[in-house]
VEXDREN-2710 file (C-alpha; in Angstrom, 1 decimal):
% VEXDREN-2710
k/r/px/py/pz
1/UNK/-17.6/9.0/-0.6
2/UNK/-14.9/11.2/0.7
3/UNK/-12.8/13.4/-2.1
4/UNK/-9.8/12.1/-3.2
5/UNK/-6.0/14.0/-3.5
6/UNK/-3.5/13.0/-6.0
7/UNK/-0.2/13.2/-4.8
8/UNK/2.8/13.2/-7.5
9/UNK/5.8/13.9/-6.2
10/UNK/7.8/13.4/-9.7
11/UNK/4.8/15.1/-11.6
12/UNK/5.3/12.9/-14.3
13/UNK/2.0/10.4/-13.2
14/UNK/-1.8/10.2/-13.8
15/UNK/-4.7/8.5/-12.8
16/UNK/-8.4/8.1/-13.4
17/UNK/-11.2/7.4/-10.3
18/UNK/-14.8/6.3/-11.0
19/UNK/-16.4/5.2/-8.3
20/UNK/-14.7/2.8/-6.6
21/UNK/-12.5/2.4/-9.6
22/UNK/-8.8/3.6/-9.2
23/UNK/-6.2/3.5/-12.3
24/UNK/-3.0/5.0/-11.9
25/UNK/-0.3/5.3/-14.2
26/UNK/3.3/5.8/-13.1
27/UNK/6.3/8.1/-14.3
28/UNK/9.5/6.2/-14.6
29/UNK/11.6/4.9/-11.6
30/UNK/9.0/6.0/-9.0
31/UNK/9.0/4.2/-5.3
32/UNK/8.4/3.8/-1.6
33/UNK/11.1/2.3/0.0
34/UNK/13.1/3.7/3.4
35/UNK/16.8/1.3/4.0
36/UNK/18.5/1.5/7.5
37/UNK/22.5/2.8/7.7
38/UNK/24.4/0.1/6.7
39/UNK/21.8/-1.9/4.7
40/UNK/22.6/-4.2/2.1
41/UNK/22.7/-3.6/-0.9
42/UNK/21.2/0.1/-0.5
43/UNK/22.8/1.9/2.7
44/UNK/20.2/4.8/4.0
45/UNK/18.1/5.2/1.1
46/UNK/14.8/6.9/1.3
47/UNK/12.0/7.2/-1.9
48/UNK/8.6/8.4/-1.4
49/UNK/8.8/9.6/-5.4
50/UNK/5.6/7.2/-6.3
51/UNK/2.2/8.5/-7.0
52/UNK/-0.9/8.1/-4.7
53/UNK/-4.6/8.8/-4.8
54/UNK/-5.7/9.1/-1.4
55/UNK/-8.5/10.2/1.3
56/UNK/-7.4/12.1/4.5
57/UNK/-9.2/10.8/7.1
58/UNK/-8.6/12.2/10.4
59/UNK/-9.4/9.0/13.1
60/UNK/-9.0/8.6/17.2
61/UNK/-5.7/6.3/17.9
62/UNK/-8.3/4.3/19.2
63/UNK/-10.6/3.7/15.9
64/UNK/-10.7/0.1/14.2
65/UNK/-11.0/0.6/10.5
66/UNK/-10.5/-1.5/7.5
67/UNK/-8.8/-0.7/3.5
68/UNK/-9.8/-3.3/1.1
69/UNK/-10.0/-3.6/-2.9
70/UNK/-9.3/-6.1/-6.2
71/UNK/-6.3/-5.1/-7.2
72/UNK/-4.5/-6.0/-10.9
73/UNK/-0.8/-5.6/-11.6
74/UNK/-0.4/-6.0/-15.3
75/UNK/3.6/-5.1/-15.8
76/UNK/6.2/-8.2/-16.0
77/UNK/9.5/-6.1/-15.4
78/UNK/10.7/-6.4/-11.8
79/UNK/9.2/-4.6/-8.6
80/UNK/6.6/-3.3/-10.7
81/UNK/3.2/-3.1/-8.2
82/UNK/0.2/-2.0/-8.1
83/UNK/-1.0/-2.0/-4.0
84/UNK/-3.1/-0.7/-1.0
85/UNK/-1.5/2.6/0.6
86/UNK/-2.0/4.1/4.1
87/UNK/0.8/6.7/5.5
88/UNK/0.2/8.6/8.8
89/UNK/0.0/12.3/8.3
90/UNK/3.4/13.7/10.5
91/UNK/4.1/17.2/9.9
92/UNK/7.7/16.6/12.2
93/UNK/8.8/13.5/9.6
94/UNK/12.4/14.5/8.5
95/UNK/13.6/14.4/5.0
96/UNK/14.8/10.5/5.0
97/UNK/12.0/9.4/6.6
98/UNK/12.3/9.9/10.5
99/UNK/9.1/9.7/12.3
100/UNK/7.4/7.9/9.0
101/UNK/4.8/5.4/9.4
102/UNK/3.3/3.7/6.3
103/UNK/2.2/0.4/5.0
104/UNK/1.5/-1.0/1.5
105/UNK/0.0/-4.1/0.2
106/UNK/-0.6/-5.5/-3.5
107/UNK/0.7/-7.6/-6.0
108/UNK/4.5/-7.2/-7.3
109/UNK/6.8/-8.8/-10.3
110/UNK/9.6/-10.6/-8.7
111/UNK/11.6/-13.0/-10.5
112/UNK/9.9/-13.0/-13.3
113/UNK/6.6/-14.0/-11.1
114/UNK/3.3/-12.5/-9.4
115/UNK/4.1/-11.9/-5.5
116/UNK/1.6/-10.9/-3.0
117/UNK/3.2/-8.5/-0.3
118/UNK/3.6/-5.9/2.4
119/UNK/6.3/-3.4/3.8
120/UNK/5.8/-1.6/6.6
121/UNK/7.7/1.3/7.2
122/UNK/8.2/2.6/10.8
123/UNK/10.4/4.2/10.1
124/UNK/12.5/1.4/7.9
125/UNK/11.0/-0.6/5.5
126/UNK/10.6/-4.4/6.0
127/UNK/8.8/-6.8/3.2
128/UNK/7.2/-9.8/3.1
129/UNK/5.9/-11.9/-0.3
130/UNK/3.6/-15.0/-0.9
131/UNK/3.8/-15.8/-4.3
132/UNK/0.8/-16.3/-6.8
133/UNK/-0.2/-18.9/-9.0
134/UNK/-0.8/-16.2/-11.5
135/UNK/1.5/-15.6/-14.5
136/UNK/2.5/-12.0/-15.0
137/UNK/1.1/-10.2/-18.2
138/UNK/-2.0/-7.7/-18.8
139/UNK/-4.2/-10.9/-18.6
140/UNK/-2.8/-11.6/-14.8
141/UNK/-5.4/-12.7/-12.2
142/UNK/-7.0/-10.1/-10.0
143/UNK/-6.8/-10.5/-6.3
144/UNK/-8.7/-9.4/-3.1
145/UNK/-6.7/-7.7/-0.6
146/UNK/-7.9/-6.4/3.0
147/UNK/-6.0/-4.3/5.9
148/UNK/-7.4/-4.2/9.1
149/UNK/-6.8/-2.2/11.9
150/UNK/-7.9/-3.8/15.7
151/UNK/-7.1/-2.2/18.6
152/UNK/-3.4/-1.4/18.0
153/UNK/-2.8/-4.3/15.6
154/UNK/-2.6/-4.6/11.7
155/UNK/-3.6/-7.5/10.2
156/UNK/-3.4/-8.1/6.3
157/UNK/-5.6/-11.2/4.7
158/UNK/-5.5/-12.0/0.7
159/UNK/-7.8/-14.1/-1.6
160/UNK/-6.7/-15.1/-5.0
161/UNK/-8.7/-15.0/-7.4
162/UNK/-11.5/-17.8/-8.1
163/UNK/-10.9/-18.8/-4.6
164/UNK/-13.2/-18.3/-1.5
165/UNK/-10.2/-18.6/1.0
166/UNK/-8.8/-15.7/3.3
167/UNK/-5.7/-15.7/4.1
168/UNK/-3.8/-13.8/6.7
169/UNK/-0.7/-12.7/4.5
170/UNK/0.8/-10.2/7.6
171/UNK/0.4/-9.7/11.4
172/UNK/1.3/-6.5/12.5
173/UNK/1.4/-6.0/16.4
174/UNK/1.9/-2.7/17.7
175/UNK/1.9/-0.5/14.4
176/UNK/-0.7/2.2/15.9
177/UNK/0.1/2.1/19.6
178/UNK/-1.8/4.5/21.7
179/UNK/-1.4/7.8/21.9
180/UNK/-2.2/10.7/24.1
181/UNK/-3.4/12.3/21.1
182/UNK/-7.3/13.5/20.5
183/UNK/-6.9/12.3/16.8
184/UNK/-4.3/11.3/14.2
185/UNK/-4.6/11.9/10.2
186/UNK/-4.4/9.5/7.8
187/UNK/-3.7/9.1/4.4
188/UNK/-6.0/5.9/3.0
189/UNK/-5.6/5.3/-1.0
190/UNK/-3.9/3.0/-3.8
191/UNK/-0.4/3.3/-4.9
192/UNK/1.1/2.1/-8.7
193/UNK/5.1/2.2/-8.7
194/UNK/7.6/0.8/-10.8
195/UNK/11.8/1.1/-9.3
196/UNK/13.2/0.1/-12.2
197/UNK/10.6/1.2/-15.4
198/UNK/9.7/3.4/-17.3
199/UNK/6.3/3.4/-16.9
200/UNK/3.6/1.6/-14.7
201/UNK/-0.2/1.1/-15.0
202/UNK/-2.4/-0.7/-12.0
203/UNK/-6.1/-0.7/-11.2
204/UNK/-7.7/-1.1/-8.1
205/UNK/-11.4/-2.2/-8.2
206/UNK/-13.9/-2.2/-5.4
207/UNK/-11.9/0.4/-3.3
208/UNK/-13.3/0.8/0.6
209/UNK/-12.7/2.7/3.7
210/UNK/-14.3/1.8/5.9
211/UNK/-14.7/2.2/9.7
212/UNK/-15.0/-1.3/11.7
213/UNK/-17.9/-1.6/15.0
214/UNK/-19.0/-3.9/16.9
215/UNK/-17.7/-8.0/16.3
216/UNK/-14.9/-8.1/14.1
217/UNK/-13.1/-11.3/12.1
END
């Protein structure tokens, strides 16, 4: 397995990794969230404060890949998450995010309740949420998440947990067009955040990179 990098912007975060086993625990008030001018109710805010244990993996525009891992969120105050990170590495990205491309995927307290969700961030972030039949609480149900990259298309699928379904959660076309470029550098990891608390723990289980060949689903 590839080494993992922490990154902490805030400093104020930890984590542990065994295996495929990722625990992270959050500083207060971290996030990743980018708002266009005249968004309601933030106008032009940009976070990337929150704290993410990553590979670097440096891949042809052209490469199919898939993320995947059982993730548990055990917080019940709101937007806490535990979720699936991949950013593009972009060493011209400007300080509120031009140029940014990143996706996240995992469970998040909303409402009182277990959601299921993406944002994609290119460069402004938009969300999506399914909710779960899971009440929120350290003894919250696990769930499998998947990201799949085919061709220049992201597609996210979830399975609850106890369940054999997989469901497509997202459908992302165009998120990795092609480029003229030999290779691009990725960021693949787990990310733990929580906008409004003081702290926040998350796990992810059975953590995989992997590259996709041949037939795909």
């Amino acid at each position: 397995m590839s080494e993992f990098t922490f990154d902490d912007p805030t400093g104020t975060s930890s984590y542990s990794q065994s295996g495929s086993t990722i625990r992270i625990n959050s500083g207060p008030k971290t996030d990743y969230w980018t708002t266009a001018p005249g968004s309601v109710p933030e106008s032009s805010a940009h976070r990337a404060s929150a704290p993410v244990l990553y590979q670097l993996h440096k891949l042809s525009p052209t490469a199919n890949w898939r993320l995947k891992g059982t993730l548990h969120q055990p917080g019940t105050e709101r937007f806490q998450q535990t979720t699936l990170f991949l950013r593009r590495v972009n060493p011209n990205e400007g300080a509120n995010g031009e140029g940014q491309k990143w996706l996240k995927s995992g469970i998040e307290i909303e409402q009182g309740r277990q959601f299921i969700g993406v944002v994609v961030s290119d460069p402004f972030s938009d969300w999506n949420v399914a909710p779960l039949a899971s009440a929120p609480g350290k003894d919250a149900a696990k769930v499998d998440i998947e990201i799949e990259k085919v061709g220049p298309d992201v597609h996210i699928y979830y399975t609850p947990a106890g369940d054999k379904s997989r469901i497509l959660l997202r459908e992302k076309k165009g998120f990795t067009p092609p480029t003229d470029a030999e290779h691009e550098s990725w960021w693949f990891g787990a990310m733990v955040c929580g906008p409004l608390s003081e702290s926040t723990e998350g796990t992810v289980e059975n953590w995989t990179f992997e590259p996709i060949t041949g037939s795909h689903h």
